[in-house]
C-alpha positions as CSV (number, residue, x, y, z in Angstrom):
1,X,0.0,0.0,0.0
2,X,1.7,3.3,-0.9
3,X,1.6,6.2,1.6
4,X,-1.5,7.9,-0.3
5,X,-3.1,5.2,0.2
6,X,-2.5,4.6,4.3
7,X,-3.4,8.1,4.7
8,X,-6.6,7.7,2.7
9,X,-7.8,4.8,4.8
10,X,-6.3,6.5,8.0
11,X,-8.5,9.7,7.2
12,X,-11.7,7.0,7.0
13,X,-11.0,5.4,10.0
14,X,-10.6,8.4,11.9
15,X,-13.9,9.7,10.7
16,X,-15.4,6.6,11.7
17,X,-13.9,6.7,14.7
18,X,-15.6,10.2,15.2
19,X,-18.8,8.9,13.7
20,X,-19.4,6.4,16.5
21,X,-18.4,8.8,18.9
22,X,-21.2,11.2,17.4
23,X,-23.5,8.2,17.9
24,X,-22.6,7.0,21.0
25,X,-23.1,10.7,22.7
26,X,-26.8,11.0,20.7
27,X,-27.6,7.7,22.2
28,X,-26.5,9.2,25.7
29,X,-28.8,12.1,25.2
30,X,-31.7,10.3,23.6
31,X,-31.7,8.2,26.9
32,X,-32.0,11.1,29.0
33,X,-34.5,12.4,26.6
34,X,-36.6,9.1,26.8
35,X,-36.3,9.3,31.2
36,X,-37.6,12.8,30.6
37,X,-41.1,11.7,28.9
38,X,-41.0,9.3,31.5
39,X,-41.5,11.6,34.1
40,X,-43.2,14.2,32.4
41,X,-41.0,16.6,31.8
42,X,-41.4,17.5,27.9
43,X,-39.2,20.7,27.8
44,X,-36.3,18.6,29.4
45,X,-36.7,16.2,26.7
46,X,-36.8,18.7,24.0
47,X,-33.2,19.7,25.2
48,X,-31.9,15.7,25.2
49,X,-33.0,15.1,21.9
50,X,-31.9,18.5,20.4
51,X,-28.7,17.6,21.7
52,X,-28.6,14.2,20.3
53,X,-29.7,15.7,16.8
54,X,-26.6,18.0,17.2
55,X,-24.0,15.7,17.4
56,X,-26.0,13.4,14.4
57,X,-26.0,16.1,12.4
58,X,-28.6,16.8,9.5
59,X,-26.9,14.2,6.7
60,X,-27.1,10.8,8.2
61,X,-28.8,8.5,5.2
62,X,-26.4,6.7,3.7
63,X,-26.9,7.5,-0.6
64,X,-29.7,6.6,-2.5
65,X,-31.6,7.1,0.9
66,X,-35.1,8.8,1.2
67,X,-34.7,10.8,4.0
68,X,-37.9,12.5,5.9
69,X,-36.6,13.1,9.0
70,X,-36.3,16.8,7.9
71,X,-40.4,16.8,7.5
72,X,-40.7,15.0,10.9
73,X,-38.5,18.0,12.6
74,X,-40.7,21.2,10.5
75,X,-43.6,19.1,12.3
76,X,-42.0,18.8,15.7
77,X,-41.0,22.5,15.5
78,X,-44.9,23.1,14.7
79,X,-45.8,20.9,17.5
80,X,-43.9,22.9,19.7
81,X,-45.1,25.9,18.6
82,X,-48.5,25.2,18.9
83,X,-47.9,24.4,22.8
84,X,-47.6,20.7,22.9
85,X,-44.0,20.0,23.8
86,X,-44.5,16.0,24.9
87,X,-45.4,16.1,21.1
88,X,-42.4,18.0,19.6
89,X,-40.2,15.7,22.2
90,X,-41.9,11.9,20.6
91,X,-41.8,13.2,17.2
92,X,-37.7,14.3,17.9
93,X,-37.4,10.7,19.4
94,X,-38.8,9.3,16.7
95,X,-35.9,11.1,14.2
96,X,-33.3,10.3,16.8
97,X,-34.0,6.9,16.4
98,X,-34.2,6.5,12.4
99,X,-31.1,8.8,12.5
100,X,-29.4,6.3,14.5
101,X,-30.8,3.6,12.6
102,X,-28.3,4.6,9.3
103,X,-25.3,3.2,8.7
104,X,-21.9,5.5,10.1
105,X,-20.7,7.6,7.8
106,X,-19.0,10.5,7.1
């Protein structure tokens, strides 16, 4: 393997590396987000699953993927909006989840 090469597949298994990390710290917050609907406390797991959705980032299907989750968001905004947070929060739970359902990438 020439040293293009080994620095190619260094670069993609360092942004895998980071990839899992991403998913592994949205997982942590989408926990926390599911204890908050537990307990009833929507706003608190508006916060978890915003944070999870940051470190997924917005571009998560693999190629050749349909991806909603955009639509589901607009709606959860709208949800939230309107004054239903609990909602906004199972809707963002919902994108977490198919988000995290996608193969790593990057």
């Amino acid at each position: 393997m020439g040293r293009g090469a080994a620095l190619a597949a260094l670069a993609v298994a360092l942004a895998a590396t980071g990839a899992a990390a991403d998913a592994d710290s949205a997982r942590r917050y989408a926990s926390e987000g599911r204890a908050a609907l537990a307990r009833g406390d929507a706003a608190a797991a508006l916060a978890a699953y915003d944070a999870a959705l940051a470190q997924l980032g917005d571009h998560m299907a693999p190629a050749g993927t349909i991806d909603d989750t955009g639509l589901h968001l607009a709606l959860a905004d709208a949800k939230a909006r309107q004054g239903d947070p609990a909602a906004a929060a199972r809707l963002k739970a919902r994108v977490v989840a198919t988000r995290l359902s996608f193969p790593p990438h990057r």
